[in-house]
C-alpha positions as CSV (number, residue, x, y, z in Angstrom):
1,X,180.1,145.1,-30.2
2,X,181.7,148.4,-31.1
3,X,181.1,152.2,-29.3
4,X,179.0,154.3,-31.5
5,X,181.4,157.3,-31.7
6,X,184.1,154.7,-32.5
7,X,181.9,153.2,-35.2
8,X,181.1,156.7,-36.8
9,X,184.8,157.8,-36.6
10,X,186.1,154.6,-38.8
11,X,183.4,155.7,-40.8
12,X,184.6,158.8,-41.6
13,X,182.1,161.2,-39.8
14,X,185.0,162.8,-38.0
15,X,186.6,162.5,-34.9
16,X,185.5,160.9,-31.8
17,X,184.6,164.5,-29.7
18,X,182.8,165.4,-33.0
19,X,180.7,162.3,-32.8
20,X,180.0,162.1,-29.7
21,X,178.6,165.7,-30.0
22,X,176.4,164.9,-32.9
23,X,175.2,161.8,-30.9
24,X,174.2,164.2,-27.6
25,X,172.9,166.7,-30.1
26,X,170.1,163.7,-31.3
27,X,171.4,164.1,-34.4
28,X,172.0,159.9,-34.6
29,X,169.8,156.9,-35.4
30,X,170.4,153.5,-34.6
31,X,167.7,150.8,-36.6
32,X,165.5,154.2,-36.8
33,X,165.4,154.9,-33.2
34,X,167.2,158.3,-31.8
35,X,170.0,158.1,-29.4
36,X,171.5,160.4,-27.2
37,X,173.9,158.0,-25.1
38,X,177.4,158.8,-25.6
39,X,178.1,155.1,-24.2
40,X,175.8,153.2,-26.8
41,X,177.4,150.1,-28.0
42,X,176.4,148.9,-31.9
43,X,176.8,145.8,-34.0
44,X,178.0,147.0,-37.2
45,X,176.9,143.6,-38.7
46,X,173.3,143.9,-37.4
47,X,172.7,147.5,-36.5
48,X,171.8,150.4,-39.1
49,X,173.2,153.5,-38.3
50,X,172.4,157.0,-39.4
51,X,173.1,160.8,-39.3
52,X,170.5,163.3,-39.9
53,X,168.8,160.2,-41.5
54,X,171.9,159.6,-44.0
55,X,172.9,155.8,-43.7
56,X,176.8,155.7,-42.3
57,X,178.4,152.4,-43.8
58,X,181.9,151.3,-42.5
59,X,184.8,152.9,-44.0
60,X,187.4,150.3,-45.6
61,X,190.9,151.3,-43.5
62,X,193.3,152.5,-45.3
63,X,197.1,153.8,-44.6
64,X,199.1,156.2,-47.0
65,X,202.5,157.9,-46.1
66,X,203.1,161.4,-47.5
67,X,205.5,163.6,-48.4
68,X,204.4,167.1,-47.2
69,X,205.6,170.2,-48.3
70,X,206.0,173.3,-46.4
71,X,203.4,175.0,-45.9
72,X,200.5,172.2,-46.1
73,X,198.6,172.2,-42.3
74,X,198.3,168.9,-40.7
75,X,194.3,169.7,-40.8
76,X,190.6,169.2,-42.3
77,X,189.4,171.9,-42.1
78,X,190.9,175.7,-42.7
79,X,189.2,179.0,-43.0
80,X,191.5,180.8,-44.4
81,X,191.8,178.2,-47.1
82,X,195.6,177.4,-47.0
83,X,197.0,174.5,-48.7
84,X,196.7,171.1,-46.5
85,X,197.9,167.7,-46.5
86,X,195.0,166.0,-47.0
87,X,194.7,167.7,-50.5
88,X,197.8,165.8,-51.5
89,X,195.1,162.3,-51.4
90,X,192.2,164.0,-54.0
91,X,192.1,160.3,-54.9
92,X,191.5,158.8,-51.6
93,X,187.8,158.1,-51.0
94,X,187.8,157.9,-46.9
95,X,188.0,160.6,-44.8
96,X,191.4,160.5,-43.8
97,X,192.8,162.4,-40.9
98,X,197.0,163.4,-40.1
99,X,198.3,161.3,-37.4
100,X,200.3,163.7,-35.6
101,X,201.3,167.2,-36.5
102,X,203.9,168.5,-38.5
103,X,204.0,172.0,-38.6
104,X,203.6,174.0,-41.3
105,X,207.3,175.5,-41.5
106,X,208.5,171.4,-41.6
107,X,208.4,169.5,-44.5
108,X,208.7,165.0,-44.8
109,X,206.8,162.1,-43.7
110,X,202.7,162.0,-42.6
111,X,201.1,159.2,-42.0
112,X,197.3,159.5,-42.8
113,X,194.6,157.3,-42.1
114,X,191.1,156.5,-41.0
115,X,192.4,154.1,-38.3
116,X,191.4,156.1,-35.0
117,X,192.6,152.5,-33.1
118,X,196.4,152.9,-34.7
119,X,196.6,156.8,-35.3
120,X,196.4,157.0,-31.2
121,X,198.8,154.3,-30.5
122,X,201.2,156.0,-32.8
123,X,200.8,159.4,-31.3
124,X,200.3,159.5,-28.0
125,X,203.5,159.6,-25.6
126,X,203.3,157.2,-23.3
127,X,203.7,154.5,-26.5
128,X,207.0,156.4,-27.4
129,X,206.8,155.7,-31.2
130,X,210.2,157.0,-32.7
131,X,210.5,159.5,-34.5
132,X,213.4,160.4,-36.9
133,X,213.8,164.4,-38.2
134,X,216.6,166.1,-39.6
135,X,217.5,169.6,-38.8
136,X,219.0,172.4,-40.2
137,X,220.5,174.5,-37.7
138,X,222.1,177.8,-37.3
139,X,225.3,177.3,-35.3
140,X,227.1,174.1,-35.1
141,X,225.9,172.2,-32.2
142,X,228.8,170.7,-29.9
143,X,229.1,167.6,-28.3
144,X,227.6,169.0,-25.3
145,X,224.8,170.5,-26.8
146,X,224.1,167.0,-28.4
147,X,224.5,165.3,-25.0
148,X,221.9,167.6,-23.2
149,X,219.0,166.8,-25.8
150,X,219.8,163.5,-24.8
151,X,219.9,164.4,-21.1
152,X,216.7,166.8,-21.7
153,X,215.8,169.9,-22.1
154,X,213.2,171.8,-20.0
155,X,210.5,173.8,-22.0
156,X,207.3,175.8,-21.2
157,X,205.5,172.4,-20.3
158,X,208.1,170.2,-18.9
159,X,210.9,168.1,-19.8
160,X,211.9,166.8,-23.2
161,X,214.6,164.6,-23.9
162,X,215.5,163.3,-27.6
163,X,216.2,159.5,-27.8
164,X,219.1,159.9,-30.2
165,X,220.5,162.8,-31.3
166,X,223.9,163.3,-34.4
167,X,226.0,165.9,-35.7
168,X,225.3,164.9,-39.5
169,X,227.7,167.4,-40.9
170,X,228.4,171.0,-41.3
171,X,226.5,173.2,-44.0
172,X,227.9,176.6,-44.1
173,X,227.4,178.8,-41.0
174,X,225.1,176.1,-39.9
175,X,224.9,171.8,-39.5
176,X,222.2,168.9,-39.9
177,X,221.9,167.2,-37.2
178,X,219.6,163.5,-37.1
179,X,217.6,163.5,-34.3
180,X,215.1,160.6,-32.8
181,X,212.1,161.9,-31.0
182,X,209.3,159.4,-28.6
183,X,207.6,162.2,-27.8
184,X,205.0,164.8,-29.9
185,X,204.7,168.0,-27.9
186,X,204.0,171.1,-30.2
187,X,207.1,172.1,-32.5
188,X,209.5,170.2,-29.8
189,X,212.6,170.0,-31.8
190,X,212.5,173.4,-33.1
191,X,212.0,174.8,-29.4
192,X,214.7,172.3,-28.3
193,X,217.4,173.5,-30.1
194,X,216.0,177.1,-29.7
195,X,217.3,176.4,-25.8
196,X,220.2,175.4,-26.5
197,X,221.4,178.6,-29.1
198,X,220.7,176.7,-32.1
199,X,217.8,177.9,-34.6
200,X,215.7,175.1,-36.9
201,X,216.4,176.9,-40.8
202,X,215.0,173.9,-41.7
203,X,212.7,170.2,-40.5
204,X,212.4,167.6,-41.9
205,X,210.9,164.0,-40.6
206,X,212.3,160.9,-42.9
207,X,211.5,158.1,-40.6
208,X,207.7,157.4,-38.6
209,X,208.9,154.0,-36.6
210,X,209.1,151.6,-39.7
211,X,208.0,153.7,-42.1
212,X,210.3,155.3,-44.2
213,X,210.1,158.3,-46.2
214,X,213.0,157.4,-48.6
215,X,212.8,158.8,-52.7
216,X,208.8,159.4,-52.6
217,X,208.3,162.8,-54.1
218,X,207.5,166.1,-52.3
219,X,203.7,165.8,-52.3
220,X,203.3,162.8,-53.6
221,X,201.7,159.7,-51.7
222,X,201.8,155.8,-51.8
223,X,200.4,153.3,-49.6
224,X,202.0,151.7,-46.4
225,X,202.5,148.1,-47.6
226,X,201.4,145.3,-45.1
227,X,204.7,144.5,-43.6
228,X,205.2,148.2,-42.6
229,X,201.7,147.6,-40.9
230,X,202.0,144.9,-39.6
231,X,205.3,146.3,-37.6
232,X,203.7,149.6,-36.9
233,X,200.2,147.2,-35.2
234,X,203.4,145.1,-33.3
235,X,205.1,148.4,-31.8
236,X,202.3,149.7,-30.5
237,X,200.7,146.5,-28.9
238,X,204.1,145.9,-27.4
239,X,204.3,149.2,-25.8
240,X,200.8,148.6,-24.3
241,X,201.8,144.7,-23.5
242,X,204.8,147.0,-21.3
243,X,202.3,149.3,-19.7
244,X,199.9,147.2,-19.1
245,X,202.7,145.3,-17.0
246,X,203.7,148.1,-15.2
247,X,200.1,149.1,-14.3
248,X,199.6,145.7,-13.0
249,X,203.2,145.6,-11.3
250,X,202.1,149.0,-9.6
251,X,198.6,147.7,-8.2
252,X,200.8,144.8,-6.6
253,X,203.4,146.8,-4.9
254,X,200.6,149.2,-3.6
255,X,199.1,147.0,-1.4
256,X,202.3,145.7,-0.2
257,X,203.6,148.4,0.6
258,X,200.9,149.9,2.9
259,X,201.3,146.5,4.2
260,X,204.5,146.8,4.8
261,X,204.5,150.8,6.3
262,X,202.1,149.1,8.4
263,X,204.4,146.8,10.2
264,X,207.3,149.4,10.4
265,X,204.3,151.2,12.5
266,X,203.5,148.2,14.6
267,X,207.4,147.5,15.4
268,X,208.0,151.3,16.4
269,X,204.9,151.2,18.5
């Protein structure tokens, strides 16, 4: 059994949110029958599924790393009609979304895919998926200055730290420096370095975890090949194998240590 929303977004509705708004707007049919519950489950095998009475079939996955130039936007939709990624796959059938940003000013390595499951794992924080970008900056960053990204750097919303972070070598006025990111707040490395006196002139992103960006072509595609999968599926179950431990570890200390102030309490008394 699958959640409806989920169902629709493999199937290349849209996201999630988007789903579950056409499903509360009545807009969805399951084996004829309107529903409105945002927690409906479905058998894909059994059930039929429709959108303003247009049968939805299940998407094939599919997983294609791209090099994007500046100024593509990491979205699917644009008003203002600007060049995107997604218009370097014309060929790709499925609806295919970015997973992750990279700003429009940065150039290198997207993933895109129609894998909800695996675009979160690789995105969100707390699964700390590396992240490998060199930057061209203005200055020549000293030892120091490389030790405090490591150390962390406080921004608007909190405290980042890079994971690795290397003078590359000098460039003129300025230097490329390699720098490993687990973390995907909004333009991080560019406001990083900003902190420390050290303008971005130029991003780019060769390395996604496994996934490497290597000779492909500006704007040019290919797929991810299976063992690149396969260890991109293995990173993020282990990091959820780690916080899944930790949860569990936490719910066993809690207890104990209640129990625990508890007697403290009863000795003083």
């Amino acid at each position: 059994m699958q959640r409806l929303n989920k169902f629709l977004a493999h199937a290349g509705v849209g996201s999630r949110r988007f789903c579950d708004t056409l499903i509360a707007a009545g807009r969805v049919k399951v084996d004829g029958v309107k529903v409105t519950e945002l927690g409906l489950k479905i058998d894909p095998a059994r059930h039929r599924v429709a959108v303003d009475d247009q049968v939805v079939r299940a998407e094939k996955l599919v997983y294609w790393a791209v090099n994007k130039p500046v100024g593509h936007l990491c979205t699917n939709h644009d008003p203002a009609g600007r060049p995107r990624a997604v218009d370097l796959l014309p060929h790709v059938e499925q609806r295919v979304y970015t997973v992750g940003r990279l700003d429009e000013a940065s150039d290198g390595l997207l993933l895109m895919t129609n894998d909800g499951d695996l675009a979160m794992g690789l995105t969100h924080p707390r699964y700390g998926v590396p992240k490998t970008y060199f930057a061209l900056v203005a200055g020549k960053p000293t030892a120091d200055d490389l030790q405090k990204l490591l150390d962390g750097v406080w921004l608007s919303d909190g405290k980042v730290k890079a994971k690795s972070a290397k003078l590359v070598k000098s460039q003129g006025n300025g230097a490329w420096v390699r720098v490993v990111l687990t973390e995907g707040k909004n333009r991080e490395i560019r406001r990083m370095l900003a902190k420390l006196g050290h303008k971005v002139m130029r991003l780019k992103r060769v390395a996604i975890g496994p996934v490497k960006l290597d000779k492909l072509p500006k704007g040019k595609a290919r797929r991810v090949n299976e063992d690149e999968l396969k260890a991109l599926r293995a990173f993020v179950a282990k990091a959820q194998e780690k916080i899944a431990a930790a949860r569990a570890k936490a719910a066993e200390n809690g207890p104990k240590k209640a129990q625990e102030t508890q007697r403290k309490t009863e000795d003083r008394e």
